[in-house]
MDAnalysis code that builds the backbone (N, CA, C; Angstrom):
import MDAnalysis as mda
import numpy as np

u = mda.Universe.empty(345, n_residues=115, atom_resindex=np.repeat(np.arange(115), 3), trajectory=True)
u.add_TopologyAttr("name", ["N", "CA", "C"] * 115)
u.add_TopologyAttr("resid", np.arange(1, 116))
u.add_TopologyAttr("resname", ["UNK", "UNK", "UNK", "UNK", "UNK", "UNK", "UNK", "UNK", "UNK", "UNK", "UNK", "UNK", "UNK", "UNK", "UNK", "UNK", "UNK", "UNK", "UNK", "UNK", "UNK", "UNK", "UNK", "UNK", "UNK", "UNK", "UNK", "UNK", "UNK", "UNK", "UNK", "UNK", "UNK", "UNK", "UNK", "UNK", "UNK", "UNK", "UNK", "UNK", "UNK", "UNK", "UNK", "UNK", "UNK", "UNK", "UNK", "UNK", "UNK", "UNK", "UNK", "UNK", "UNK", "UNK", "UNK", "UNK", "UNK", "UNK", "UNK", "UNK", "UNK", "UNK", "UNK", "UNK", "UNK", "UNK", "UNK", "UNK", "UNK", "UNK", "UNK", "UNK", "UNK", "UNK", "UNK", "UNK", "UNK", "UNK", "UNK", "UNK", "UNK", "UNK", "UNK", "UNK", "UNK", "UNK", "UNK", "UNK", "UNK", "UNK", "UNK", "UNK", "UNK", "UNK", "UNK", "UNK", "UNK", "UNK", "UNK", "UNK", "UNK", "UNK", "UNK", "UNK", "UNK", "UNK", "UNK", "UNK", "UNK", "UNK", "UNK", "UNK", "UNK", "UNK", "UNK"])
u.atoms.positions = np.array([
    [-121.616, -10.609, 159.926],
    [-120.612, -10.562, 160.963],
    [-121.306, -10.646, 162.317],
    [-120.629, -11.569, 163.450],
    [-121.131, -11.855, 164.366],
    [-120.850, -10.403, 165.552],
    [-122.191, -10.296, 166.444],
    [-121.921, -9.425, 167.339],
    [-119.920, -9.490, 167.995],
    [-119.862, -11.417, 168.366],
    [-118.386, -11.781, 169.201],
    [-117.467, -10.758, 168.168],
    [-117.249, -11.034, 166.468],
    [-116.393, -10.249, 166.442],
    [-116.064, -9.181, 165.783],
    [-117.787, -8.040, 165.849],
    [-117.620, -7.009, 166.004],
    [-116.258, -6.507, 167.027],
    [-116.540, -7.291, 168.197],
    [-115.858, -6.501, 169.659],
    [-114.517, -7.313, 169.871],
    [-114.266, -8.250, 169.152],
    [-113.167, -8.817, 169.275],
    [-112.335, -9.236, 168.162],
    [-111.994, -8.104, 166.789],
    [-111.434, -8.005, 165.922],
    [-110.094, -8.878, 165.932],
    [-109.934, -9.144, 166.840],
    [-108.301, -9.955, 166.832],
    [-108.258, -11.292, 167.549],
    [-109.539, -11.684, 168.069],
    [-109.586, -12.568, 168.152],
    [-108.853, -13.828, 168.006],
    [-108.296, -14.176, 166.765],
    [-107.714, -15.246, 166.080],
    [-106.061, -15.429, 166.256],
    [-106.161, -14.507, 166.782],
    [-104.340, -14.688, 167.597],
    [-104.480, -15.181, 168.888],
    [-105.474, -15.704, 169.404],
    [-105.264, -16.940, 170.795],
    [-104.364, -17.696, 170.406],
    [-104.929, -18.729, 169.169],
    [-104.302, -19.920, 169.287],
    [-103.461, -19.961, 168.089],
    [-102.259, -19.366, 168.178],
    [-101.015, -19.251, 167.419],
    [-100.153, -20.020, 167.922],
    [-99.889, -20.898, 167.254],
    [-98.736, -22.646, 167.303],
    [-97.460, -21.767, 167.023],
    [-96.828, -22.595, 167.187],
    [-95.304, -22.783, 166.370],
    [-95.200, -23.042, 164.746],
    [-95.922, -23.559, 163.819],
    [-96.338, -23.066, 162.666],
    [-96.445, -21.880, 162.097],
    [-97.385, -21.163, 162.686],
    [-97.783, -19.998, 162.542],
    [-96.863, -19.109, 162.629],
    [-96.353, -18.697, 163.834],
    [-95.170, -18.299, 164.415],
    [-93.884, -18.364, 163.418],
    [-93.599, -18.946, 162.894],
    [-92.914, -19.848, 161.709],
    [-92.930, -18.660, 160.714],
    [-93.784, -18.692, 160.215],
    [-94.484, -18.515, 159.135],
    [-94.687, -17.052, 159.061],
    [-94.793, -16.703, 160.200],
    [-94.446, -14.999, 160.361],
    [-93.270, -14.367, 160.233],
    [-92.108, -15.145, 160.877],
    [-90.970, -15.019, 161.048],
    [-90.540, -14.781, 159.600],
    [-90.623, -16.162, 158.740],
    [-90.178, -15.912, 157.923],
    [-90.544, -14.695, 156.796],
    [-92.061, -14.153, 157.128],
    [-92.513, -12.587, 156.274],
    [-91.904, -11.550, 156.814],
    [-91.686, -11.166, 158.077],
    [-91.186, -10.596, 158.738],
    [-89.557, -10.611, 158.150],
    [-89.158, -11.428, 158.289],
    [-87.642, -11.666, 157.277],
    [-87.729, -11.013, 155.994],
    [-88.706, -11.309, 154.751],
    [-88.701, -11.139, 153.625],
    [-89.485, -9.251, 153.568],
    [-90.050, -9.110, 154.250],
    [-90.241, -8.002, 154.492],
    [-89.275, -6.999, 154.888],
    [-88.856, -7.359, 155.913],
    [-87.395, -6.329, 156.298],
    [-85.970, -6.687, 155.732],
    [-86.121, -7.922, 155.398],
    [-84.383, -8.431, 154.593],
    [-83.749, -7.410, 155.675],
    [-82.612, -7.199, 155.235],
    [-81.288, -6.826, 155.648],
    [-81.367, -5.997, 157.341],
    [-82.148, -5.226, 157.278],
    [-82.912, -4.352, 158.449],
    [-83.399, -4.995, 159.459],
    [-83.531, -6.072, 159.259],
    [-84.478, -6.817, 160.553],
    [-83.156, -7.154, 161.639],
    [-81.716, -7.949, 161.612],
    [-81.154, -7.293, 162.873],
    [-80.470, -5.934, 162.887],
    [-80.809, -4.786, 162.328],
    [-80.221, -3.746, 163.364],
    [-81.784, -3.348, 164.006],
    [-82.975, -3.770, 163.532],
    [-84.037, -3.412, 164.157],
    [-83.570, -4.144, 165.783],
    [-83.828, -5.290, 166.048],
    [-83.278, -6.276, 166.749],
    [-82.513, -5.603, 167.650],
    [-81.516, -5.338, 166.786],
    [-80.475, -4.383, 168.061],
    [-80.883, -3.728, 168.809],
    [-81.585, -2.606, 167.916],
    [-82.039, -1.199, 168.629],
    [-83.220, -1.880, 169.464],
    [-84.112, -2.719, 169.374],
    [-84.651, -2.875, 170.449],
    [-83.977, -3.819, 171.671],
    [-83.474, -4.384, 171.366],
    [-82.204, -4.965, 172.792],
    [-81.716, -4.101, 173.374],
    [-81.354, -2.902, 172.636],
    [-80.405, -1.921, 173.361],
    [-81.440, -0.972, 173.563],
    [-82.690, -0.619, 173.698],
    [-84.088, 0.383, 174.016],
    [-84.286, -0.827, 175.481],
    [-83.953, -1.872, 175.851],
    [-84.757, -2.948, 176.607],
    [-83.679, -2.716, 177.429],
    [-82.267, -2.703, 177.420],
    [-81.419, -3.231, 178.676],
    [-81.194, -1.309, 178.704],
    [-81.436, -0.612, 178.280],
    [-81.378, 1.076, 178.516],
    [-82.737, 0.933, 179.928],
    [-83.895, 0.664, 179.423],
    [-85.149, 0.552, 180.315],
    [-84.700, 0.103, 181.569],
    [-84.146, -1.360, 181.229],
    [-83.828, -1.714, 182.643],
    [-82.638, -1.401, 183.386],
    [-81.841, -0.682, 183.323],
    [-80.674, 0.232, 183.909],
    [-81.883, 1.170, 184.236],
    [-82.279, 2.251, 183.687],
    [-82.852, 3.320, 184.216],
    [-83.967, 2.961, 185.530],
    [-84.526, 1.709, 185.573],
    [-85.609, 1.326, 186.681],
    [-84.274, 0.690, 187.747],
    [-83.419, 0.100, 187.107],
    [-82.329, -0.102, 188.489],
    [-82.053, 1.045, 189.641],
    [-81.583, 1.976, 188.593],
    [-80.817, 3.292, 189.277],
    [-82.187, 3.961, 189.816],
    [-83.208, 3.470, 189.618],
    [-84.304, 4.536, 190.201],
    [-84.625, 3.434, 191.468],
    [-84.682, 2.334, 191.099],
    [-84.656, 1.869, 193.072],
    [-83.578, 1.596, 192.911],
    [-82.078, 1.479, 192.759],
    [-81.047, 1.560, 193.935],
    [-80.979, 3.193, 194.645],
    [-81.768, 4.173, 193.667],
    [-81.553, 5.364, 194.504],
    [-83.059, 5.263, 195.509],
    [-83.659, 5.174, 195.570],
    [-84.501, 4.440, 196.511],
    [-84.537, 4.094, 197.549],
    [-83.534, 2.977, 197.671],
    [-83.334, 2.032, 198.657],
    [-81.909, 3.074, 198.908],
    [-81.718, 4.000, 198.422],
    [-80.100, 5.077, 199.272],
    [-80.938, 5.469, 200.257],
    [-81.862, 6.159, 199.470],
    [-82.569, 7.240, 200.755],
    [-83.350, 6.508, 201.394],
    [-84.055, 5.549, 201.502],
    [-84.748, 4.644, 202.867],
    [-83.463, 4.457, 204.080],
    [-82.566, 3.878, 203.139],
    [-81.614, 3.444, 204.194],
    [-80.287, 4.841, 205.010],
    [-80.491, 5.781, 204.286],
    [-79.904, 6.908, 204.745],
    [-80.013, 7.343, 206.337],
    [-79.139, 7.521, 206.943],
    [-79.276, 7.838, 208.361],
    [-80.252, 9.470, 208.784],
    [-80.812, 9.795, 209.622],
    [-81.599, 11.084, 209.807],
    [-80.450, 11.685, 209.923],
    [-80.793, 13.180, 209.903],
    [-80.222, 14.127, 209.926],
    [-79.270, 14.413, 211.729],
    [-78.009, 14.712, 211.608],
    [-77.750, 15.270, 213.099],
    [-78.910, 16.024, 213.513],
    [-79.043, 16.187, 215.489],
    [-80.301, 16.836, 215.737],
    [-79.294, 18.110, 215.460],
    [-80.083, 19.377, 216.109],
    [-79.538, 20.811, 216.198],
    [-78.601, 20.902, 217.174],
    [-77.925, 22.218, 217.010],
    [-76.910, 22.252, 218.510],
    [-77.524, 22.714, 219.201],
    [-77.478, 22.557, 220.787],
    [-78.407, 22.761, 221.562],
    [-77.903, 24.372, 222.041],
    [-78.537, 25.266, 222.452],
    [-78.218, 26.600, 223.163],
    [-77.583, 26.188, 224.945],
    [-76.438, 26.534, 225.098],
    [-75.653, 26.107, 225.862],
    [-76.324, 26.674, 227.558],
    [-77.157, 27.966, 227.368],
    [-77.991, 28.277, 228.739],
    [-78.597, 27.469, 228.800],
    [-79.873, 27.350, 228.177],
    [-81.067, 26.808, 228.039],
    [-80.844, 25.339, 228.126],
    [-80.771, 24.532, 227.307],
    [-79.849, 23.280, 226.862],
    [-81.594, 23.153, 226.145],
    [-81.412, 23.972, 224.876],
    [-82.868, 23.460, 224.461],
    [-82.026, 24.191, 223.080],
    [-82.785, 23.587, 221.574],
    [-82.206, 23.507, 220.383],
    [-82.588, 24.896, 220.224],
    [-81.551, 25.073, 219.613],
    [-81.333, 26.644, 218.737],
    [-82.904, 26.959, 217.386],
    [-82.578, 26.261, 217.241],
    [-83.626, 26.227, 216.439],
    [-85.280, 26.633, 217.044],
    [-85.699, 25.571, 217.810],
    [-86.742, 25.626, 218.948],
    [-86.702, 26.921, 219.529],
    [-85.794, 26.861, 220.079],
    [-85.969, 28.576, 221.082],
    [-86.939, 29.950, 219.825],
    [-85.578, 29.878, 218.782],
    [-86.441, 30.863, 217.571],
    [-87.645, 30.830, 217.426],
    [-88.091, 29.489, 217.424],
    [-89.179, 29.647, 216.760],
    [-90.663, 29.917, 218.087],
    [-90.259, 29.297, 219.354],
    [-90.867, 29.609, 220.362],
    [-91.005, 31.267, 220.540],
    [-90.371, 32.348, 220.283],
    [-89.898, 33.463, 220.514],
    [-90.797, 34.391, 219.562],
    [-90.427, 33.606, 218.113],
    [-91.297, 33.815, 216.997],
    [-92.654, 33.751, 217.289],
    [-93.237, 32.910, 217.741],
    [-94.887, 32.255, 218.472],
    [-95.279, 33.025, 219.085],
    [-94.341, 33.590, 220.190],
    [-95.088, 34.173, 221.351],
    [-95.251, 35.599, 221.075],
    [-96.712, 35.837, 220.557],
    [-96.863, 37.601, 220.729],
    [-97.522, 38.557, 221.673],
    [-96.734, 39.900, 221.701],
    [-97.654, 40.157, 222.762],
    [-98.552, 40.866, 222.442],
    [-99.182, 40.275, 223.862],
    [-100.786, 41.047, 223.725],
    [-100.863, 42.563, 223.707],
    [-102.130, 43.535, 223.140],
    [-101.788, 44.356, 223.026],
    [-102.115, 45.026, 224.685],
    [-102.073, 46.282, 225.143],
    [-102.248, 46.852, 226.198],
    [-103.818, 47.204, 226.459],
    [-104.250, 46.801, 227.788],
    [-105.344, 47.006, 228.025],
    [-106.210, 48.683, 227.884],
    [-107.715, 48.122, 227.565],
    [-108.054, 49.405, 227.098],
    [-108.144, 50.073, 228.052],
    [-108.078, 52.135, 228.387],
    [-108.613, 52.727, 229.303],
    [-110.302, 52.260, 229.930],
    [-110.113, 52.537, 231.124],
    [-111.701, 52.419, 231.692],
    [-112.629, 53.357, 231.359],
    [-114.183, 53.091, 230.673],
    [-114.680, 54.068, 230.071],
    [-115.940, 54.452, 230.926],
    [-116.566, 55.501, 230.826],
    [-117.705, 55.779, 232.029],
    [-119.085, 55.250, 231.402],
    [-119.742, 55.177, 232.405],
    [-120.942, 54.300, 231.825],
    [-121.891, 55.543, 230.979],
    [-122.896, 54.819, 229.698],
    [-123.150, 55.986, 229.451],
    [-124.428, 56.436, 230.110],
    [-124.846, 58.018, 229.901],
    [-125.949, 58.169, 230.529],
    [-127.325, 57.361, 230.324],
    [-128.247, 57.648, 231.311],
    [-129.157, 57.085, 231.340],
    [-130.461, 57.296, 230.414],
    [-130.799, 56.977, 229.343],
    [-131.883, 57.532, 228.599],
    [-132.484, 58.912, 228.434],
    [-133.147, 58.549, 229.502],
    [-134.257, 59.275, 230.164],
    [-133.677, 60.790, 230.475],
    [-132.827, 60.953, 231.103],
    [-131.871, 62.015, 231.302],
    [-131.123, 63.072, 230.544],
    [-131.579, 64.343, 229.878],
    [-130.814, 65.040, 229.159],
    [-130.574, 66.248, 229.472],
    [-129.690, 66.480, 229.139],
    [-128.996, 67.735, 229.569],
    [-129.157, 68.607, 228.350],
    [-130.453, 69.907, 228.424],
    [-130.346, 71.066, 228.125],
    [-130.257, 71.784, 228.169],
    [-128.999, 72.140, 228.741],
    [-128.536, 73.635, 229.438],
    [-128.216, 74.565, 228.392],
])
């Protein structure tokens, strides 16, 4: 056996004529008799199921590309700035905490007090 068809076991189905083809058909027949069209069916009806389900998945697709954005927010009638925005600006802003007392410097090394 040649290295080619070690790796290419199937090789010999390139060049399949209309003969051939033929000739299958008809084992394929004698093999399944009676069964071979509801096989038929069920795969016609597994094929146009497939292609409905890839329809409805891009016509829903092409809904939501083409869907309009959302209304903006209502705006806060003082401000004239979105309700939304204000919250979250409000939310953001924290306060700082309160500054520390002033502390005295400490002594100098050298300097101790043993009283």
């Amino acid at each position: 056996m040649s290295l080619a068809a070690a790796f290419f076991p199937l090789a010999f189905f390139q060049n399949i004529g209309m003969p051939e083809l033929i000739i299958i058909l008809i084992v394929a027949l004698l093999i399944f008799g009676s069964r071979l069209p509801d096989v038929a069916r069920k795969v016609g009806k597994g094929l146009s199921e497939f292609k409905r389900g890839v329809q409805e998945a891009s016509d829903e697709v092409k809904r939501e590309i083409d869907r309009e954005p959302a209304a903006p927010p209502a705006s806060d009638a003082a401000s004239g700035a979105p309700k939304e925005a204000a919250s979250k600006e409000a939310a953001a802003v924290k306060p700082e905490p309160p500054p520390l007392p002033p502390q005295s410097p400490p002594p100098p090394a050298g300097d101790a007090n043993l009283n």
